[in-house]
C-alpha positions as CSV (number, residue, x, y, z in Angstrom):
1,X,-139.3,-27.6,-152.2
2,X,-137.1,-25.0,-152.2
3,X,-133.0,-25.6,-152.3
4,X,-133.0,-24.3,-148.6
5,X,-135.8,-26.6,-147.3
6,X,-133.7,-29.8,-149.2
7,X,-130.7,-28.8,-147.0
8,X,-132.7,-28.5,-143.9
9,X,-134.4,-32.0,-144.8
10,X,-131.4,-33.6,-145.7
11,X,-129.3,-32.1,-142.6
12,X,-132.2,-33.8,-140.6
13,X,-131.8,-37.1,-142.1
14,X,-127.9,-37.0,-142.0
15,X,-127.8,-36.5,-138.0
16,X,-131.0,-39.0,-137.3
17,X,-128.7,-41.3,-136.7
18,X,-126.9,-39.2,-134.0
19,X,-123.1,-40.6,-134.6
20,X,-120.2,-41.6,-132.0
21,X,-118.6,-38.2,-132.8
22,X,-121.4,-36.0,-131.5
23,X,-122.3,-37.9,-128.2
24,X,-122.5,-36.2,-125.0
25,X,-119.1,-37.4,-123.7
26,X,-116.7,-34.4,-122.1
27,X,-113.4,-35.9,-123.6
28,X,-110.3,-34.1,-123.2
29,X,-111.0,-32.4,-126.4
30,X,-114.6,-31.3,-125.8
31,X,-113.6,-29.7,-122.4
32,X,-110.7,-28.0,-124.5
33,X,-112.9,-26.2,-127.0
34,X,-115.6,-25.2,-124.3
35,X,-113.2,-23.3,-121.8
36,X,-111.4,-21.8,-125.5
37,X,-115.1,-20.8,-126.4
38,X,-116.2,-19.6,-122.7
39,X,-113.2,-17.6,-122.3
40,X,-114.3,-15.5,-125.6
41,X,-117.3,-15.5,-124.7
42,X,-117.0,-13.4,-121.5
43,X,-120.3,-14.0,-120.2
44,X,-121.2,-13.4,-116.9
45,X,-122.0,-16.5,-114.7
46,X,-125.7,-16.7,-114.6
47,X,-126.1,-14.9,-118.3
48,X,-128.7,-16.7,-120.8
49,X,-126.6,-18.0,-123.6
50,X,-128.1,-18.9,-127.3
51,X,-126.6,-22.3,-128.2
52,X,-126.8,-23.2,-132.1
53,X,-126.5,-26.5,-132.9
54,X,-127.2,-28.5,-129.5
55,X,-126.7,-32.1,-130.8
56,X,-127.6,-34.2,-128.1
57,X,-126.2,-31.3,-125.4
58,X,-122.5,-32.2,-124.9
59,X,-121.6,-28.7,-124.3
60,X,-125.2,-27.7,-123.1
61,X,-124.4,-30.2,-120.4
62,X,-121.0,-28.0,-119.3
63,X,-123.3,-24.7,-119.4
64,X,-126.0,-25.9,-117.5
65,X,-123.4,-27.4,-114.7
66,X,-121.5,-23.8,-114.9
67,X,-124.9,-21.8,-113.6
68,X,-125.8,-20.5,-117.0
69,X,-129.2,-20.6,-118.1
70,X,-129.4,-21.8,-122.0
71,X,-131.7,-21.8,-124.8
72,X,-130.7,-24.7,-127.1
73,X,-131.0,-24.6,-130.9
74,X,-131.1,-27.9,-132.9
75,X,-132.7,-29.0,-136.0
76,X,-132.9,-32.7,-135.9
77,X,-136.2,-34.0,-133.7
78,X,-133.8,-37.3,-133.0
79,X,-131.3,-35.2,-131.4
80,X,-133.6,-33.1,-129.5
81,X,-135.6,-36.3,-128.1
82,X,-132.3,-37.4,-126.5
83,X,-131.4,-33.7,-125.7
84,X,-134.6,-33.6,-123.6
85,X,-134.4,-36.6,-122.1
86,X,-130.7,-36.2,-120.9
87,X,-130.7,-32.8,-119.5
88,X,-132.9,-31.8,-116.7
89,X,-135.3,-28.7,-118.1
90,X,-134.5,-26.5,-115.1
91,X,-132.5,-23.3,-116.7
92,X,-132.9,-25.2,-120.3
93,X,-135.3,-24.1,-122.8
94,X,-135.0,-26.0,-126.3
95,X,-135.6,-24.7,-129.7
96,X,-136.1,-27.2,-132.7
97,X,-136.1,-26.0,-136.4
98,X,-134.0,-23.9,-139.2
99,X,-131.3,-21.6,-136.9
100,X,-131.5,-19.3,-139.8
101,X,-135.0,-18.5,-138.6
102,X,-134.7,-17.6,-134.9
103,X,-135.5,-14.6,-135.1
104,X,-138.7,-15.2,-136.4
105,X,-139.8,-18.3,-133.9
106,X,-138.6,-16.7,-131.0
107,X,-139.3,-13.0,-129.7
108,X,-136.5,-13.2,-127.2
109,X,-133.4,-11.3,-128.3
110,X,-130.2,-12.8,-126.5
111,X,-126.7,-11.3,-125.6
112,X,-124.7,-14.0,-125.8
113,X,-124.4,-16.6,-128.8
114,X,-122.6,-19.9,-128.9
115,X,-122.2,-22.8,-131.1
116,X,-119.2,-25.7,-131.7
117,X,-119.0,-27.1,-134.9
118,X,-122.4,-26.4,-136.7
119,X,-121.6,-23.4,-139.0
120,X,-119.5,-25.6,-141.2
121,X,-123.2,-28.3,-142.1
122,X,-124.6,-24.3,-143.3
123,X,-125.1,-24.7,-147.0
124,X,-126.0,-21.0,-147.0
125,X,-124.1,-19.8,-144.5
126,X,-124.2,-16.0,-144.5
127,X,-128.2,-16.3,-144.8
128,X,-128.3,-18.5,-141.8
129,X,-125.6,-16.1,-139.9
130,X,-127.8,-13.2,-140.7
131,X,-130.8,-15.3,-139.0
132,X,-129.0,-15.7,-136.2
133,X,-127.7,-12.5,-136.1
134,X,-131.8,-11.3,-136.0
135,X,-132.0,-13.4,-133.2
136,X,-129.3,-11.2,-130.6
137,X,-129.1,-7.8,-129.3
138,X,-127.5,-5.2,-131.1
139,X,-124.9,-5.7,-128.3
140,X,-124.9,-9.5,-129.0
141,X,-121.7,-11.4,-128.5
142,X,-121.4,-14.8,-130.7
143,X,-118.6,-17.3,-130.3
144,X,-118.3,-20.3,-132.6
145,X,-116.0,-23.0,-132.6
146,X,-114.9,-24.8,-136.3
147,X,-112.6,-27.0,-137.8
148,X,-110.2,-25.5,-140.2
149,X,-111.9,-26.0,-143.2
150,X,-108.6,-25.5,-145.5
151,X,-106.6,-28.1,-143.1
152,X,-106.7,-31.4,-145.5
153,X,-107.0,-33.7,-142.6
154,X,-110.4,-33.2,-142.1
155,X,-111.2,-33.5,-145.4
156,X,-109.2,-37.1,-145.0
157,X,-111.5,-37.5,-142.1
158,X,-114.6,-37.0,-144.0
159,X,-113.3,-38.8,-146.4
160,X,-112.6,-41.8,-143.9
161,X,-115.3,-41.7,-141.9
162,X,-118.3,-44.2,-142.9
163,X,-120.9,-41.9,-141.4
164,X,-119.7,-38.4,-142.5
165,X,-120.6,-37.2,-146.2
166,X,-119.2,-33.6,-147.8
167,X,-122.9,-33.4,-149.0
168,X,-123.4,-33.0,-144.9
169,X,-120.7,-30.4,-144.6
170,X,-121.3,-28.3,-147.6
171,X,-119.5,-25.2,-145.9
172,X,-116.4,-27.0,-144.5
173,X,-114.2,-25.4,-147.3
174,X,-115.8,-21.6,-146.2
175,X,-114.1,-22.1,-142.9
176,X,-111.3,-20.0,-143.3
177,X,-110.4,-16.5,-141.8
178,X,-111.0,-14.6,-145.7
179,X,-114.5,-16.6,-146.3
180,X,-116.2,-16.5,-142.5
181,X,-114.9,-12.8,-142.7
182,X,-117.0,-12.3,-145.5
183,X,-119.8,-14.4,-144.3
184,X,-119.7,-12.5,-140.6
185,X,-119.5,-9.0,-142.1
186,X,-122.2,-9.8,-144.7
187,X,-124.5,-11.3,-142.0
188,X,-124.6,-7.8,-139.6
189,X,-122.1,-9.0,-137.6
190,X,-119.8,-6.1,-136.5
191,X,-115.6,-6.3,-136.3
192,X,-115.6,-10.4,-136.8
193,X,-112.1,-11.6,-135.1
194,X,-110.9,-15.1,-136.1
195,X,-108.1,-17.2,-134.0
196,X,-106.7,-20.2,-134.7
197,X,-105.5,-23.1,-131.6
198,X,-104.7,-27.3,-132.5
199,X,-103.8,-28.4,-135.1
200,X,-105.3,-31.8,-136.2
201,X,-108.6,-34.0,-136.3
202,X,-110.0,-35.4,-132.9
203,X,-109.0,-39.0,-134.1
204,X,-105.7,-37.9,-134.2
């Protein structure tokens, strides 16, 4: 097994158990980061978006109700089950497996790329970008969401959390403007802009 396929199998494992923190609930907070992502975004109402990182859909949930059509990335099986059986299938297709290797699975090309909180579980991060970066138009707009990885409440939330492990968020420390630069540029991606909004943990 290579070191890529242990990740993969031990990001399965980690999220099999689908934890509070992920459910599809629109809290405050959730609704917060999707009209911050959306607005970025700019898509078009009715556009196809590329969602990486569905979980069990709580922001699939806001894209669907919005008009957009979505194809939704995830890499657990137990998170896709519940995915499927909480979202209707009309305007959602679902992708399960590696989102490093899109572009290989899947001959569509998409326009518009979005994803909230996933790039940070990416033990190789600019690999997986530059997968996902195979998977969009040359126009392709992407959009992600992170924590800030260099903010030391989250680590204290890690820490503090009984189901969250750094070995399940082996890039949290890479989210920060210099590294996901890097990572972006070194992927394909072209002119990578990076803005900051909040300031602490969802707890708090």
């Amino acid at each position: 097994m290579t070191s890529r396929e242990a990740d993969l199998a031990w990001q399965r494992r980690y999220f099999s158990t689908s934890p509070e923190s992920i459910r599809a609930v629109a809290t405050p907070y959730v609704v917060r980061h999707f009209g911050e992502a959306m607005r970025r975004l700019g898509a078009p109402k009715g556009s196809h978006l590329l969602e990486i990182g569905s979980g069990e859909g709580r922001y699939t949930r806001m894209m669907l109700e919005q008009g957009f059509a979505v194809t939704a990335n995830e890499l657990s099986p137990v998170l896709v089950a519940r995915l499927r059986a909480q979202l209707p299938a009309e305007r959602l297709r679902v992708v399960e497996g590696d989102a490093g290797s899109l572009g290989e699975v899947s001959s569509e090309r998409f326009r518009w790329t979005l994803g909230f909180f996933v790039l940070h579980h990416f033990a190789e991060l600019t690999d997986t970008l530059a997968g996902i970066r195979r998977a969009m138009t040359r126009d392709g707009r992407a959009v992600f969401i992170e924590p800030f990885g260099l903010n030391p409440l989250y680590a204290l939330q890690v820490a503090l959390t009984p189901h969250m492990r750094f070995s399940g968020e082996p890039a949290l420390f890479q989210m920060n403007p210099r590294a996901l630069r890097r990572a972006f540029l070194a992927a394909g991606f072209a002119s990578p802009t990076i803005e900051k909004f909040g300031h602490l943990p969802p707890r708090l």
